[in-house]
BANUKOL-894196 format. One record per residue (C-alpha): x, y, z; residue number from 1. Coordinates in Angstrom, 2 decimals, padded with zeros to 5 digits. Layout:
[atom [X; Y; Z]; NUM];
...
//
This chain:
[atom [075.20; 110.94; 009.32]; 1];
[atom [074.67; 113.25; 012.10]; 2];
[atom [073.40; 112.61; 015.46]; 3];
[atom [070.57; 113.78; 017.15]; 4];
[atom [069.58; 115.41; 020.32]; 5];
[atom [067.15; 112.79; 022.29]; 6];
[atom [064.94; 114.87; 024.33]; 7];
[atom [065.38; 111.76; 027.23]; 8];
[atom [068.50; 113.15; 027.71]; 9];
[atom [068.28; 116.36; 028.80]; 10];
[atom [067.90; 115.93; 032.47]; 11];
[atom [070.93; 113.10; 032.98]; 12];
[atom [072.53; 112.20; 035.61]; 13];
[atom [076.09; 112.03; 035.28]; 14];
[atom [078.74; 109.92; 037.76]; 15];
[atom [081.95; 111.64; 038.30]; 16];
[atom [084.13; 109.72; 040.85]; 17];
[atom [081.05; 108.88; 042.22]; 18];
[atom [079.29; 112.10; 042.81]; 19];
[atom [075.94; 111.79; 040.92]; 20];
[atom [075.14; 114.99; 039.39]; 21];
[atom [073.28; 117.06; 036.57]; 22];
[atom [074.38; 117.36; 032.91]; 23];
[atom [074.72; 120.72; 033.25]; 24];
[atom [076.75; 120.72; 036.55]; 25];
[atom [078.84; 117.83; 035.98]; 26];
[atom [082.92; 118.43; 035.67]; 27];
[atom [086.08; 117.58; 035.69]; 28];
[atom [088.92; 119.77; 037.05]; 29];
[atom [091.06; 121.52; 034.83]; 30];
[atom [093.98; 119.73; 036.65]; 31];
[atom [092.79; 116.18; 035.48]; 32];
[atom [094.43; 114.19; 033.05]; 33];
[atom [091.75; 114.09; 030.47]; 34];
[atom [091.78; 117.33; 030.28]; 35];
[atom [095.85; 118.34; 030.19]; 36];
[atom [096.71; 115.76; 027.76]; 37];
[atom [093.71; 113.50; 026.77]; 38];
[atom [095.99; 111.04; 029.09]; 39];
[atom [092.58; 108.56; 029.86]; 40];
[atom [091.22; 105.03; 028.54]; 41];
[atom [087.68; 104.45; 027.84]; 42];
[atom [085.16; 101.88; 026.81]; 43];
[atom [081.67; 102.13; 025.15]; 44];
[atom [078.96; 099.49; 026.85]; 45];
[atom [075.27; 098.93; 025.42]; 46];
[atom [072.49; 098.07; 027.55]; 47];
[atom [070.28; 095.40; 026.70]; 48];
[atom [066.68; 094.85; 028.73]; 49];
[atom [068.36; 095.35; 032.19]; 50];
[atom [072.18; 093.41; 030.76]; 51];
[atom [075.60; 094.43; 029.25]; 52];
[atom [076.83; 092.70; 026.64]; 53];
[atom [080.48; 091.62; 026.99]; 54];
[atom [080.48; 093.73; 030.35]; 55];
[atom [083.38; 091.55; 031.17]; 56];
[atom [085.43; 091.77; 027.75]; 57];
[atom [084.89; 095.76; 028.16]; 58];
[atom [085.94; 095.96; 031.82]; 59];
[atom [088.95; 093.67; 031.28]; 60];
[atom [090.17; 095.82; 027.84]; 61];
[atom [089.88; 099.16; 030.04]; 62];
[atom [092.33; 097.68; 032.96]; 63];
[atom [094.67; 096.20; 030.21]; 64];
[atom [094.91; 099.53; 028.19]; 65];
[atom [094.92; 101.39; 032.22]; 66];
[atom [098.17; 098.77; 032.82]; 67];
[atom [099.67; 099.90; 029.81]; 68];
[atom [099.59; 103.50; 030.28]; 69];
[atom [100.91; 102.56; 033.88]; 70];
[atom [098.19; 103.99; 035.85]; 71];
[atom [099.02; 103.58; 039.62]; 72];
[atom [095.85; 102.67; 040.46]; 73];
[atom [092.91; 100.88; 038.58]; 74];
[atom [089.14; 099.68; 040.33]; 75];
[atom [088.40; 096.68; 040.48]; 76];
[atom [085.44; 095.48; 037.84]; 77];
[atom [083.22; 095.12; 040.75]; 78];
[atom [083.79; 098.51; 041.90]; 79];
[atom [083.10; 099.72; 038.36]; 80];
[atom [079.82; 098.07; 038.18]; 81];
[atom [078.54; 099.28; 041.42]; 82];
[atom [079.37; 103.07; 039.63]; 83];
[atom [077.39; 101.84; 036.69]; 84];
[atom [074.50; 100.65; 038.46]; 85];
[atom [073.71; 103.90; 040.30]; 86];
[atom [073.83; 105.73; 037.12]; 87];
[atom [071.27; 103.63; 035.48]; 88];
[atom [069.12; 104.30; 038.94]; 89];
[atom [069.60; 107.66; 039.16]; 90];
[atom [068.61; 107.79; 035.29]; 91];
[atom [065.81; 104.99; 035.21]; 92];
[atom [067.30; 103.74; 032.69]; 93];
[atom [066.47; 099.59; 031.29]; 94];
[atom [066.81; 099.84; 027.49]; 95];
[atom [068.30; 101.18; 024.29]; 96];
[atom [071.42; 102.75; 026.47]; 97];
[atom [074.88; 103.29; 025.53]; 98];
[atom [077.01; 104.06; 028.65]; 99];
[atom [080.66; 105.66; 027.67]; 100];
[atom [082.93; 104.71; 030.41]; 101];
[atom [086.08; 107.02; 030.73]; 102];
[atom [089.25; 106.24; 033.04]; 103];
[atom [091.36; 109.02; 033.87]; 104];
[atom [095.21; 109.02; 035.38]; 105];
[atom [093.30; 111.43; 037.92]; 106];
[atom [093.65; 115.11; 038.91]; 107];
[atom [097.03; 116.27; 038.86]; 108];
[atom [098.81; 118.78; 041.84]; 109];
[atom [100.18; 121.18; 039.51]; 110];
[atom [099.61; 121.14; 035.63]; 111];
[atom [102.44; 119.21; 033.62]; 112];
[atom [102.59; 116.05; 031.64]; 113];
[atom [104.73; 114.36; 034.17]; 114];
[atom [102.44; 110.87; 035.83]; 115];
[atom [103.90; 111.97; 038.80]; 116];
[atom [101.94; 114.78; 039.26]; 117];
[atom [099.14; 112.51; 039.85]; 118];
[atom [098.94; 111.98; 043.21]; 119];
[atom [095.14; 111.51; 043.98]; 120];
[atom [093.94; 108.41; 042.05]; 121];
[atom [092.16; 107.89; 039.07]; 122];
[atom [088.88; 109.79; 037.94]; 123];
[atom [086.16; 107.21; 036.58]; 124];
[atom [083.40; 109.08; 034.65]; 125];
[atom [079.79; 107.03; 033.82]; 126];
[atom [077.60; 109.01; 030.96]; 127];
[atom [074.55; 106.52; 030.10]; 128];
[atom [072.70; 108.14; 027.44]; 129];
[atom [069.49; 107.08; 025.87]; 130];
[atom [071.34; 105.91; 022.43]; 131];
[atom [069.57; 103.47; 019.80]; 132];
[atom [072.57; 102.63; 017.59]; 133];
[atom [073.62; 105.19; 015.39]; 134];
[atom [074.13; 104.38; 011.80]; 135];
[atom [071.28; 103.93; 009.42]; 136];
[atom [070.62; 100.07; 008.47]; 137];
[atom [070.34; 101.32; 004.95]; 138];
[atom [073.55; 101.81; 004.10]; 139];
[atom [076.73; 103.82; 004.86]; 140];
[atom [078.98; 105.85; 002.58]; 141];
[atom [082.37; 105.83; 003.03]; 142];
[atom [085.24; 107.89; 001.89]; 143];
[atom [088.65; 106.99; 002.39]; 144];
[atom [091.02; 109.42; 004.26]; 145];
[atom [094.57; 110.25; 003.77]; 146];
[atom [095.09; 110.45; 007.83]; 147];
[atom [096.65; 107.10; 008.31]; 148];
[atom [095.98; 105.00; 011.51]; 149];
[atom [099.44; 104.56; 013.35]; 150];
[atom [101.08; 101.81; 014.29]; 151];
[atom [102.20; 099.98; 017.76]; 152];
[atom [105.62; 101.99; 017.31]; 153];
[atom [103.87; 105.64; 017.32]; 154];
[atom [100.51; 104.04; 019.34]; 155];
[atom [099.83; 101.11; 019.96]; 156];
[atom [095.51; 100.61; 019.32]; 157];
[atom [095.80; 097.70; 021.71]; 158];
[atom [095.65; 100.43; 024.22]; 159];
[atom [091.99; 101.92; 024.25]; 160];
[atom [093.18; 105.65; 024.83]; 161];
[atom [091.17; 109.38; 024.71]; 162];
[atom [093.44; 110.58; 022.40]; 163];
[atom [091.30; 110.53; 019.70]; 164];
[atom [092.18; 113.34; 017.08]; 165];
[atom [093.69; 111.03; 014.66]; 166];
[atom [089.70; 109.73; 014.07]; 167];
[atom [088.45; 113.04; 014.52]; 168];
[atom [090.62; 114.37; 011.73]; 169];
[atom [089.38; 111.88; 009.90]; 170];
[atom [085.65; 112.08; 010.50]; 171];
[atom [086.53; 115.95; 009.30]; 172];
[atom [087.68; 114.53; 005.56]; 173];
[atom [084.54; 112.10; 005.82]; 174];
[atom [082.19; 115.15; 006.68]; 175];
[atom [084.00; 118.11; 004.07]; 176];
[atom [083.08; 114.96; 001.47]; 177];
[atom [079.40; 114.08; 001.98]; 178];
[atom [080.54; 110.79; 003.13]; 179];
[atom [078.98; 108.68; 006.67]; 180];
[atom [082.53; 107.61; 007.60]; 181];
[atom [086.13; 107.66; 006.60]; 182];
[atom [088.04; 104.65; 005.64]; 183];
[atom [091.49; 104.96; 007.11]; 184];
[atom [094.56; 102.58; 006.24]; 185];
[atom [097.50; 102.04; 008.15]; 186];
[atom [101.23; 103.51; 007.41]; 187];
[atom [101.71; 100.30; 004.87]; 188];
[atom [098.51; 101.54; 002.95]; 189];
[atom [096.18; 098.33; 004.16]; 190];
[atom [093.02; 098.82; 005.41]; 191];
[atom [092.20; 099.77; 009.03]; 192];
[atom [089.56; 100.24; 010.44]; 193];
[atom [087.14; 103.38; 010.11]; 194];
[atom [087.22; 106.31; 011.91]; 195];
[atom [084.72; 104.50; 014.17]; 196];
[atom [084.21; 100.97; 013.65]; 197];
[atom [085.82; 097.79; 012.56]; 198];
[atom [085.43; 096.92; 008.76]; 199];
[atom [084.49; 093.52; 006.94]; 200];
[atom [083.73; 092.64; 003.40]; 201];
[atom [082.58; 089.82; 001.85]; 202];
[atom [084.03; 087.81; -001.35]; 203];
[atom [082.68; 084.66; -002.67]; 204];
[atom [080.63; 083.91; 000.46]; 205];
[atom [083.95; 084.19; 003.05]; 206];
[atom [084.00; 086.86; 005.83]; 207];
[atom [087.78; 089.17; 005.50]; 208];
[atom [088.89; 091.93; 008.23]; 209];
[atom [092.01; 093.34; 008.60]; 210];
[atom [094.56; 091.92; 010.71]; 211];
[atom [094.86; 093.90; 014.34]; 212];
[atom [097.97; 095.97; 013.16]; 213];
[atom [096.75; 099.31; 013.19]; 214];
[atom [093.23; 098.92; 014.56]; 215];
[atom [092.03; 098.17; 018.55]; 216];
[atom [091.20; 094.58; 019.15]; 217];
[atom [087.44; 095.37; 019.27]; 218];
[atom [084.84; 093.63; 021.31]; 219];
[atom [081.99; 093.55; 018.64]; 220];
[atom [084.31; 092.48; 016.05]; 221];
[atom [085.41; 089.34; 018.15]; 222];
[atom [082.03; 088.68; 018.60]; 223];
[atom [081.05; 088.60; 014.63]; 224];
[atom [083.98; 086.38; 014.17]; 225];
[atom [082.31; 083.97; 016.60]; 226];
[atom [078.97; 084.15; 014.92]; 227];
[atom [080.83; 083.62; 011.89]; 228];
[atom [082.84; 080.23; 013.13]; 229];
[atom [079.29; 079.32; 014.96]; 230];
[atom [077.72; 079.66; 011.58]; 231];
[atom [079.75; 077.18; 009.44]; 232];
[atom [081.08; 080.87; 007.14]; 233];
[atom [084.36; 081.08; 006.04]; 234];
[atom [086.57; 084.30; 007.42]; 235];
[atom [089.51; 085.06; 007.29]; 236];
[atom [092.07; 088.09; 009.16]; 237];
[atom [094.42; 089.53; 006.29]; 238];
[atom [095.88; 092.28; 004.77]; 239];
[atom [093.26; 093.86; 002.82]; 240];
[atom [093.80; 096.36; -000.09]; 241];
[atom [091.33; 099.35; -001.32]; 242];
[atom [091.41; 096.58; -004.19]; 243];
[atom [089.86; 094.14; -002.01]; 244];
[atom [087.47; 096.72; -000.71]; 245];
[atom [086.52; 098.18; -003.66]; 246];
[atom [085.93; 094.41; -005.49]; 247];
[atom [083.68; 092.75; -003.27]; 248];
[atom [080.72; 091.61; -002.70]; 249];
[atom [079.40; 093.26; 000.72]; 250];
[atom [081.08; 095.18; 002.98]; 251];
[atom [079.55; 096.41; 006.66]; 252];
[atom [081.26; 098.15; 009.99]; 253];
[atom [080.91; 096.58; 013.50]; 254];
[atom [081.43; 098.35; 016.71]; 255];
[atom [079.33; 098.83; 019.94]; 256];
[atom [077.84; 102.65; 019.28]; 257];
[atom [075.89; 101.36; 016.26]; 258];
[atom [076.38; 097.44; 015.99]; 259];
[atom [075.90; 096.16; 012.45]; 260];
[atom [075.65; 098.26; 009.40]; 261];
[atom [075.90; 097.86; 006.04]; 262];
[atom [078.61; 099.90; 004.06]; 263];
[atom [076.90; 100.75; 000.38]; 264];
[atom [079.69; 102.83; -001.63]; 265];
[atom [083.61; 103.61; -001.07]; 266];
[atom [085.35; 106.68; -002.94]; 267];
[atom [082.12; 107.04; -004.50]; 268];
[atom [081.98; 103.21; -005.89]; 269];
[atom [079.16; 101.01; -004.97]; 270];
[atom [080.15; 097.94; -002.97]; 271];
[atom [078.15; 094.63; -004.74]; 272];
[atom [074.81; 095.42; -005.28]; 273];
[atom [074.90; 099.05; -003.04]; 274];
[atom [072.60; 097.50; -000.78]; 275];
[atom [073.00; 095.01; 002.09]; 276];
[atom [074.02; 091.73; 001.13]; 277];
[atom [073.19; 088.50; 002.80]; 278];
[atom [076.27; 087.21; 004.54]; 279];
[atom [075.58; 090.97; 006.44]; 280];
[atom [071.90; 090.31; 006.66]; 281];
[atom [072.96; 086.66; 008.59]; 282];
[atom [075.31; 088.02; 010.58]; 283];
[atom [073.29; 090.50; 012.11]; 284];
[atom [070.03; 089.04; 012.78]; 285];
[atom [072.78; 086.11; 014.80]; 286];
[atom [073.86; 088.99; 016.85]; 287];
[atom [070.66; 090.72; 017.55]; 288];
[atom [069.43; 087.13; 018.79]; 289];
[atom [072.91; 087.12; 020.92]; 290];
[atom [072.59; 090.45; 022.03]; 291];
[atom [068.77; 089.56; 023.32]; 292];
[atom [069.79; 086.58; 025.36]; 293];
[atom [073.10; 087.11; 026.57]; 294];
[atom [074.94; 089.90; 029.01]; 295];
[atom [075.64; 090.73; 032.50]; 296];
[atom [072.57; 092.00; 034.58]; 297];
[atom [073.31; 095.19; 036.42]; 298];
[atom [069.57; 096.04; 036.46]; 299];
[atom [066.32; 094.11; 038.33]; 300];
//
């Protein structure tokens, strides 16, 4: 699985601390946070007919994981949405958008790892992109990597941080193999999460997802779990072995970047039938319905 270059996007607009500028001008000084130590939060919104789905639960995980990293100054959600909004203008943009929001500690006086050093605020960036989601509704391949997801004692995934080469590491294994995805585990050797997205399988007609020990508390895979109580399906938030994984009956990955998708083979061992199954099939036709009526307008 390898994205691809949408010709819509070559002209963006781009909102860096508020100045509105081109793709290929936008920046951020080498002084910034982001860039000296990858010392930033971020949050990944999709935009629905003119809405943002769980705009709220988004904006509210960014100032939680900002609070735990101690930044010494955080906007406000309304002052995040106005940024947001004149992105979208600037880029025409309605439909089929995923918007990566990125928080940094801010531009530093000298460079040094030391918070102190920040002494000018923090740096919010806006990139909307014209982004369908990105995995294939056919089926994803996984293969599981031996980079392990860490937990709250080395870093904690309740905090929604840049540094992301654990995943990217990861994604490397997943790529040298053929595979879509890598399935990571945590230090105990339970299943995680992917290097991506949230897992769930399916075994005699109940939902299972691992328990939030060594994966982020993710938005899209609260909101499954609600479709799931809403309709009348059995789930459950355990431990959950390769074993588990490799004996059920469906398995699929949630996240915002590409929804729903069905996972088809592990370590090169079809999951059920190696197609999608129908608690999946359920599941995600309930959220594209949810997805098409609810969310917070930030477009007329």
């Amino acid at each position: 699985m390898l994205q691809k270059f949408d010709e819509r996007n070559r002209d963006l607009i781009v909102n860096i601390a508020g100045r509105l500028e081109h793709r290929d001008r936008a920046g951020v000084s080498p002084f910034d946070s982001v860039v000296q130590g990858g010392d930033a939060v971020w949050e990944g919104l999709r935009l629905y007919d003119g809405r943002i789905f769980k705009l709220d639960e988004h904006l509210d995980r960014l100032r939680k994981s900002a609070l735990a990293l101690a930044f010494a100054a955080i906007p406000t959600h309304e002052e995040i949405i106005q940024e947001i909004r004149r992105t979208l203008e600037a880029n025409g943009m309605r439909d089929g958008v995923h918007i990566r929001l990125t928080l940094t500690r801010g531009v530093k006086v000298t460079s040094g790892m030391d918070p102190r050093l920040n002494q000018s605020g923090p740096t919010l960036i806006v990139l909307a992109e014209f982004k369908a989601p990105v995995y294939d509704k056919s089926g994803l391949k996984l293969v599981t990597s031996t980079w392990r997801r860490p937990a709250p004692d080395v870093l904690d995934p309740l905090v929604h941080h840049n540094n992301l080469l654990n995943s990217i590491l990861a994604k490397i294994q997943a790529n040298a193999a053929g595979a879509d995805d890598a399935l990571m585990l945590d230090p105990r050797g339970f299943v995680a999460e992917t290097n991506a997205t949230h897992v769930f399988v399916a075994a005699g007609g109940a939902v299972l997802t691992p328990r939030l020990v060594a994966c982020p508390a993710g938005i899209t895979r609260t909101t499954v779990l609600g479709l799931c109580e809403e309709a009348g399906v059995a789930y459950s938030e355990r431990d959950l072995s390769l074993t588990g994984v490799y004996s059920a009956d469906e398995m699929f990955c949630t996240g915002t970047m590409g929804e729903l998708a069905p996972v088809v083979e592990v370590d090169g061992r079809p999951i059920g039938a190696g197609g999608a199954g129908p608690v999946y099939e359920r599941l995600s036709r309930a959220f594209q319905e949810l997805t098409a009526r609810e969310g917070v307008c930030v477009v007329d």
